[in-house]
N, C-alpha and C positions, 0 to 999 in steps of 0.2 A: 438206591433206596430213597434218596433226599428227594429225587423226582417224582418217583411215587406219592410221599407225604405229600408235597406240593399240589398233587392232583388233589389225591384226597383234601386236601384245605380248602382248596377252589370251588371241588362240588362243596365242601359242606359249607361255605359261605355260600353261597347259593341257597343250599336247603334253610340255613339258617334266618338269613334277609326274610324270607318270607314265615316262620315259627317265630322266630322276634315277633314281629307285627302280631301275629294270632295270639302270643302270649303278653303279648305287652301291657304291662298295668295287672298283672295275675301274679298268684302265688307262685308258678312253676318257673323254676328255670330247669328250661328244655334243653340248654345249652350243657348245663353242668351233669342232668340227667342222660343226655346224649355220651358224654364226655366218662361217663361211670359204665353205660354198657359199653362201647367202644374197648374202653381198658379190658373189663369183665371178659369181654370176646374172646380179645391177646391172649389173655391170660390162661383163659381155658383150653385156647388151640394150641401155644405154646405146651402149656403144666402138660396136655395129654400127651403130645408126641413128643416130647422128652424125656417122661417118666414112664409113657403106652399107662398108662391110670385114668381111674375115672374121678370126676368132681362132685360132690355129692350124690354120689351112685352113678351117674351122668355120664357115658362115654359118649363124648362129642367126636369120637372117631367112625362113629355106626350112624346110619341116616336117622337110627327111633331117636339117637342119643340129640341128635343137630336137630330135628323136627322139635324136641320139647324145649332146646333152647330156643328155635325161633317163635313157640308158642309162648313163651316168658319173657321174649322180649315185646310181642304183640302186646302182650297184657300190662306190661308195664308203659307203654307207649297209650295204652286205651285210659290208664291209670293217670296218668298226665293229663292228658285231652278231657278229663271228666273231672278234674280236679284244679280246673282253669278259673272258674267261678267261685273259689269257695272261699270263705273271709278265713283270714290268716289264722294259725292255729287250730282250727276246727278240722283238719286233716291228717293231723299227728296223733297215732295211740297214743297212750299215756300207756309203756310196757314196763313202768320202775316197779309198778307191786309185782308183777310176773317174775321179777329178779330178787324178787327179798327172801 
């Protein structure tokens, strides 16, 4: 398993050296972004075939189920990329009334 990580660390400094640069001097960190679907992933592949359950209706066990996660993470990766230019805090809802 430590070899595996190890791979994985390799490419993703790799991918990363070069998203540093694109993002650099921008509101996003793609790092910490990346670092949140990653986990998100585990977690989902784990929680299903441990419990055979779905994640918010979501069986990532069925290819509709894996096709809508990889549409969510496109979009959340497209959300980044367009959110490279924008001056700080103009990118954040304000969702405190939505909670009162």
């Amino acid at each position: 398993m430590n070899s595996l990580c190890r791979v994985k660390e390799n490419f993703g400094d790799k991918l990363f050296a070069e998203t540093d640069k694109f993002f650099l001097n921008s509101n996003v960190n793609f790092r910490s972004i990346s670092a949140l679907l990653v986990g998100g992933i585990y977690y989902l592949i784990l929680h299903s075939k441990k419990n055979d359950c779905k994640a918010c209706g979501i069986d990532v066990n069925t290819e509709e189920g894996k096709n809508e996660i990889r549409k969510a993470i496109r979009q959340i990766v497209h959300w980044s990329l367009n959110l490279r230019n924008e001056p700080v805090g103009t990118y954040m809802p304000d969702f405190t009334e939505s909670f009162k």
